[in-house]
C-alpha positions in Angstrom: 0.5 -21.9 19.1 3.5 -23.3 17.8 6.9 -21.1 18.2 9.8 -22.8 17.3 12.1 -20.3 16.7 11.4 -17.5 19.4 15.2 -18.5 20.6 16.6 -16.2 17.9 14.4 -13.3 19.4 17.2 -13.0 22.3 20.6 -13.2 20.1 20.5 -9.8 19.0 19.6 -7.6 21.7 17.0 -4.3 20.3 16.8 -4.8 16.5 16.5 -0.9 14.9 13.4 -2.4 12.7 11.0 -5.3 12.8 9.4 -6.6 10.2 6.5 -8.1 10.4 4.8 -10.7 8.0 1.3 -12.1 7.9 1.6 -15.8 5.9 -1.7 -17.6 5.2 -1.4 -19.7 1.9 1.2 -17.8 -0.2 3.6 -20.8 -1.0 3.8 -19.2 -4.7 5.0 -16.1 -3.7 6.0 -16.2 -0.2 9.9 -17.4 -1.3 10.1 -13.8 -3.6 9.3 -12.0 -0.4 11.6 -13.7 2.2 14.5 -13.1 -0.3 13.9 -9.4 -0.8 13.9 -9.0 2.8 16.6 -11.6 3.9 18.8 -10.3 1.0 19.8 -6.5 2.9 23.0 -4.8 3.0 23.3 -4.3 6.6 23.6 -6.1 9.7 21.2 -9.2 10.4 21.5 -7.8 14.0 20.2 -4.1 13.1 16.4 -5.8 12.1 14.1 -8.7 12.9 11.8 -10.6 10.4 8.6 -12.0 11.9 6.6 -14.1 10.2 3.5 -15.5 11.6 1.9 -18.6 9.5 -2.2 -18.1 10.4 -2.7 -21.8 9.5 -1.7 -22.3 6.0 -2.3 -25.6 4.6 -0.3 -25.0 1.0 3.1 -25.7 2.8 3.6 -21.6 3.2 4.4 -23.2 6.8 7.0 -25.2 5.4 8.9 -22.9 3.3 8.8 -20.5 6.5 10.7 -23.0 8.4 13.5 -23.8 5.8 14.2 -20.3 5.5 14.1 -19.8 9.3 16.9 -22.4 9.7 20.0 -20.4 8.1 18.3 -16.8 9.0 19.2 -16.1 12.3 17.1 -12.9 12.9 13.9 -14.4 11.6 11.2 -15.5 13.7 8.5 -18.3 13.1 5.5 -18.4 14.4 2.5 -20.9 13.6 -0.6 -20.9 14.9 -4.9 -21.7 14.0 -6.4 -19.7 11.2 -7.4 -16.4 13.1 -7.6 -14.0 10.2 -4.8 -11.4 8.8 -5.5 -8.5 11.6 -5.1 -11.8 14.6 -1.5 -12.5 12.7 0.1 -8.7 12.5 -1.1 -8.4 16.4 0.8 -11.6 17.5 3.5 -10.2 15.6 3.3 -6.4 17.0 3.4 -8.6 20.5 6.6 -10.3 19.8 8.4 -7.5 18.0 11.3 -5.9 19.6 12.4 -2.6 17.1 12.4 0.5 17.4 10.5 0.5 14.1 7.5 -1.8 12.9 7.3 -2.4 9.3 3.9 -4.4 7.9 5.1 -6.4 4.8 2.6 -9.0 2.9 3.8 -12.2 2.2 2.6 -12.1 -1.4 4.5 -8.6 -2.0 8.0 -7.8 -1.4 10.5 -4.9 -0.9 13.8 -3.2 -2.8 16.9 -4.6 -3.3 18.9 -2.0 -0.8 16.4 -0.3 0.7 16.8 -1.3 3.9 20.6 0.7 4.7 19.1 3.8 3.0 15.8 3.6 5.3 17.9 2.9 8.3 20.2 5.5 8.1 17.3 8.8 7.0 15.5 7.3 10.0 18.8 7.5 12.1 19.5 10.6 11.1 15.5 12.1 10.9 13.4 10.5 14.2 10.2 10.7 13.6 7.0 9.1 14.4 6.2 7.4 10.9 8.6 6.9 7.5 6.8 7.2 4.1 8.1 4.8 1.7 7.0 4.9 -2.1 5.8 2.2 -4.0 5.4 0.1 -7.2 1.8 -1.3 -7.7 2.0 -4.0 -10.4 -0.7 -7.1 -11.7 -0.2 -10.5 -10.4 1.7 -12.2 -13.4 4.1 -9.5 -13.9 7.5 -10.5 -14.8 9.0 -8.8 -11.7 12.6 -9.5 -12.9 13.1 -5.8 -13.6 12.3 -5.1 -10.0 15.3 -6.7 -8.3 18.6 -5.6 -8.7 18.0 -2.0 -10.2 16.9 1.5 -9.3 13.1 2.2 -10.0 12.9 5.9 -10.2 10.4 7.7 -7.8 8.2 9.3 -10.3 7.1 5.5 -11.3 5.9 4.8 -7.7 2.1 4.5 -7.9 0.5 7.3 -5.8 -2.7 6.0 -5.0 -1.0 3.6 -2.9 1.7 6.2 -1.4 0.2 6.3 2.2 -1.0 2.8 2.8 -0.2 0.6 6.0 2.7 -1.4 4.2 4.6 2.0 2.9 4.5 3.2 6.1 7.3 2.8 9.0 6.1 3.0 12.2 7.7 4.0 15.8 6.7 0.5 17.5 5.9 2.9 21.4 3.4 4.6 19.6 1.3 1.9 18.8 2.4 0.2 22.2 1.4 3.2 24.4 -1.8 4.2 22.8 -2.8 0.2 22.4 -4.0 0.6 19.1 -4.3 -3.1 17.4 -5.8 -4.2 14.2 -9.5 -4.8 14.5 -10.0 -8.6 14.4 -13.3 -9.7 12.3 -13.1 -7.3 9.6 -12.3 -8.8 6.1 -11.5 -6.0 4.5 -9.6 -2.4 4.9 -8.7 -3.7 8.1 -5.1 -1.8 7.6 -6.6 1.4 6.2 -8.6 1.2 9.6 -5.6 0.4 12.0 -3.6 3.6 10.3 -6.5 5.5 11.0 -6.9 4.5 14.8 -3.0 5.6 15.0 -3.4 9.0 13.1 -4.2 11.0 16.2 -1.3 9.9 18.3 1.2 10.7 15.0 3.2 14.1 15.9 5.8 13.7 13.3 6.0 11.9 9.9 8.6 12.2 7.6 8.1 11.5 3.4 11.2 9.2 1.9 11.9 9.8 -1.6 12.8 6.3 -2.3 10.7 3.3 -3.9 10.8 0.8 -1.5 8.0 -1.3 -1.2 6.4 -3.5 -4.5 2.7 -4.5 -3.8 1.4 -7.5 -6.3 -2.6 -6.6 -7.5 -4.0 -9.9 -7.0 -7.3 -10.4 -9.3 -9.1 -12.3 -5.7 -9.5 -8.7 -3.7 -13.0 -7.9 -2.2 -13.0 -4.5 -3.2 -11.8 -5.6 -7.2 -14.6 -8.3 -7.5 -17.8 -7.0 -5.9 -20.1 -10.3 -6.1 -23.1 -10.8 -4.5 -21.5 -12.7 -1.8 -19.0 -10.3 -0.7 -21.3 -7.5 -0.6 -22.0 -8.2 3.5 -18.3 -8.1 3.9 -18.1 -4.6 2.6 -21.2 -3.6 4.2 -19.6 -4.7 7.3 -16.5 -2.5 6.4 -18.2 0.5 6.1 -20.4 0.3 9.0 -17.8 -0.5 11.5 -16.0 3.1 9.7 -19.0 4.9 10.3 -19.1 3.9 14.2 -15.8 4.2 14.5 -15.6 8.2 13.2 -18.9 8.4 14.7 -17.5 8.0 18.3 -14.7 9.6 17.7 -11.9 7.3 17.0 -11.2 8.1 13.3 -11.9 11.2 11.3 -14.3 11.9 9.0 -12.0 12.5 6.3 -10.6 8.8 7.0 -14.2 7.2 7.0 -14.7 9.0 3.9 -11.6 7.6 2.3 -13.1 3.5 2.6 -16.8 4.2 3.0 -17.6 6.3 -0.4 -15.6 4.4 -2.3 -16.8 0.9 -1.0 -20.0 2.0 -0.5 -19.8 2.7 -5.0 -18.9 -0.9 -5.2 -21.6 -1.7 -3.4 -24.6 0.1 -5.0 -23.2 -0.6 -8.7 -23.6 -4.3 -7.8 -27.1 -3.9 -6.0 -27.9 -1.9 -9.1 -27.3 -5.1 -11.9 -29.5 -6.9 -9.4 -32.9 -8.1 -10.0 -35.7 -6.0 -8.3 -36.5 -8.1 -5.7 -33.3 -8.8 -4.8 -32.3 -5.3 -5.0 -35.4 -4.3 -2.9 -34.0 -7.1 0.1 -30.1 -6.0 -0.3 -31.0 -2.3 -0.2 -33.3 -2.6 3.0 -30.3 -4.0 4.8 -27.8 -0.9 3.5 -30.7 1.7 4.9 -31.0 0.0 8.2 -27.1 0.4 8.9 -27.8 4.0 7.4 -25.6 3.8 4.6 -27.8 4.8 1.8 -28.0 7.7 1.1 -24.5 8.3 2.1 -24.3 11.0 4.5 -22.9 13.9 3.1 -19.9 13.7 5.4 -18.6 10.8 4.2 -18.8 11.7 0.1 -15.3 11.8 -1.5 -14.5 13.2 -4.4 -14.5 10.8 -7.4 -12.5 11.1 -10.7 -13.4 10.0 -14.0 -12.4 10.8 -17.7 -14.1 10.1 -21.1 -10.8 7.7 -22.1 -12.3 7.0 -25.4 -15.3 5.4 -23.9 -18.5 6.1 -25.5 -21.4 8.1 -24.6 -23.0 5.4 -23.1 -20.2 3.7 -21.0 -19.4 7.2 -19.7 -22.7 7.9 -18.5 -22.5 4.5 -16.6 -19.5 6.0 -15.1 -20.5 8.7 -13.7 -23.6 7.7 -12.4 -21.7 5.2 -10.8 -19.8 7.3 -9.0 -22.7 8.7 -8.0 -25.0 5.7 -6.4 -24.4 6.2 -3.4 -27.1 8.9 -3.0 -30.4 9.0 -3.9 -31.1 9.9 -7.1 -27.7 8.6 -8.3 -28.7 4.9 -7.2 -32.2 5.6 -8.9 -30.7 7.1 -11.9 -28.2 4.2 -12.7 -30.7 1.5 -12.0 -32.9 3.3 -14.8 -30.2 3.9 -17.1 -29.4 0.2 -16.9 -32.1 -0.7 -17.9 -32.6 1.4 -20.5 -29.3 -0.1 -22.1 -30.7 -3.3 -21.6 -33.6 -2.7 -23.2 -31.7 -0.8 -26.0 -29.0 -4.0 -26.9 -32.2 -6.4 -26.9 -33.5 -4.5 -29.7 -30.9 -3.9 -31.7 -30.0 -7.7 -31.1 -33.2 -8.7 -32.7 -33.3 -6.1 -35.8 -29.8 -8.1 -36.3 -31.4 -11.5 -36.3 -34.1 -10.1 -38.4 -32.2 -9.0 -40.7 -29.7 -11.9 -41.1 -33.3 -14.1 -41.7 -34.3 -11.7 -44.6 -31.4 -12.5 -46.2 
């Protein structure tokens, strides 16, 4: 491990927050984050910026260092490809605030935010800060972002109570050891907030938008292909034996395990048979189909002008987790299949009649 600039660590004795930032080939938008965060009306001395570069070979590594040379409370830390969860523990290690904030490096935060965070937290101690946030598509014109007020009603809430819109009180994750779980690919954060729920006493909701995470179109969850089926598989068996023994709720397994588990079953469903058959032995073994009943979460769905067909698909979807739902949807699939094949050739036989 490489640290060349741990030497600004000791300037600026207990920093209120630290914020740390996981970099592993982000070059395109790793200079859009650094600014949001350098560019704060307060102090340099009231907050610390850790980034720690897990072995990125698109000059992220680079860009971290030029920046590190005229930002005195920022931190640079380089070290081998480890994995996201690896990088966020090196930098809960080296963090010195009373807060810890997770940002990505491909997202970035409000123009501001900081001094209004600093002083509600000042003013309100509590265990965690909720922040509100902007979810927007990679490719956005994010001009509109910087430099004015977004209102709070166009924060996204599905995302309202995710790891990087939440502020935490660095003791509590010292004291109870809680680190992120290296090895898993995916939901790793959504497991680390979990692990800390039970030693939260106090948490405290800030009506501001503070936080602006970028959709990117590579996400496991947002392209379940055949090859990144394992990984989620992975995901929700390591959620199952962690609420199993304890560690997590049920309520928290349910959160990442029905969900995934949808993404899942909908892909083994377009499968062939055969490969269907082999995938779905593998999800019984780890005793994920049928989904226990503990871990079902409620799922919503609307017609949204879809027709009666696509909104069949839907629900039934949102269903294959069990059963009769996976059984169902595999059926229905094919009946659609068969149905478009037919209606495909009456086409062709009619355009040859003519």
């Amino acid at each position: 491990m490489n640290n060349r600039t741990d030497s600004h660590v000791n300037k600026h004795s207990s920093p209120f927050l630290s914020i740390v930032i996981p970099v592993y080939n982000v070059a395109p938008y790793l200079k859009e984050c650094l600014d949001s965060v350098i560019a704060q009306d307060v102090p340099r001395r009231s907050y610390q910026i850790i980034c720690v570069d897990d072995g990125s070979s698109d000059g992220s590594g680079e860009i971290l260092d030029r920046y590190s040379e005229t930002t005195e409370n920022m931190i640079v830390i380089h070290q081998k490809n480890s994995g996201v969860s690896a990088a966020r523990n090196v930098g809960i290690a080296k963090a010195d605030g009373e807060y810890l904030w997770f940002v990505d490096a491909d997202d970035f935060i409000a123009e501001h935010s900081l001094a209004r965070l600093m002083r509600i937290m000042n003013e309100k101690p509590s265990d965690v800060f909720f922040v509100l946030p902007i979810a927007f598509k990679d490719g956005t014109d994010t001009y509109r972002y910087h430099g004015a007020d977004v209102p709070a009603d166009a924060s996204s809430k599905t995302y309202e109570k995710w790891l990087w819109t939440r502020l935490y009180r660095r003791q509590i994750i010292i004291q109870n050891k809680v680190r992120f779980i290296t090895g898993l690919a995916y939901a790793e954060d959504n497991l680390f907030c979990a692990l800390l729920r039970p030693f939260v006493k106090k948490e405290t909701e800030i009506d501001c938008v503070a936080y602006f995470y970028r959709q990117r179109g590579d996400s496991v969850s947002g392209t379940p292909t055949k090859d990144k089926i394992d990984i989620l598989i992975h995901t929700c068996t390591v959620f199952q034996r962690s609420a199993e023994a304890g560690l997590i709720s049920s309520e928290d397994a349910a959160f990442i395990i029905c969900p995934t588990m949808i993404a899942v079953m909908y892909a083994v469903a377009s499968m062939p048979g055969a490969k269907a058959h082999d995938r779905m032995r593998g999800i019984r073994e780890a005793g994920l189909f049928p989904l226990p009943r503990k871990y079902f979460h409620q799922q919503e769905y609307s017609a949204n002008e879809r027709s009666s067909e696509e909104l069949i698909l839907k629900k039934l979807k949102n269903r294959s987790y069990t059963r009769a739902g996976y059984y169902a949807l595999r059926s229905f699939r094919l009946l659609v299949k068969i149905k478009r094949r037919i209606k495909s050739a009456k086409g062709r036989k009619a355009m040859i009649s003519k």
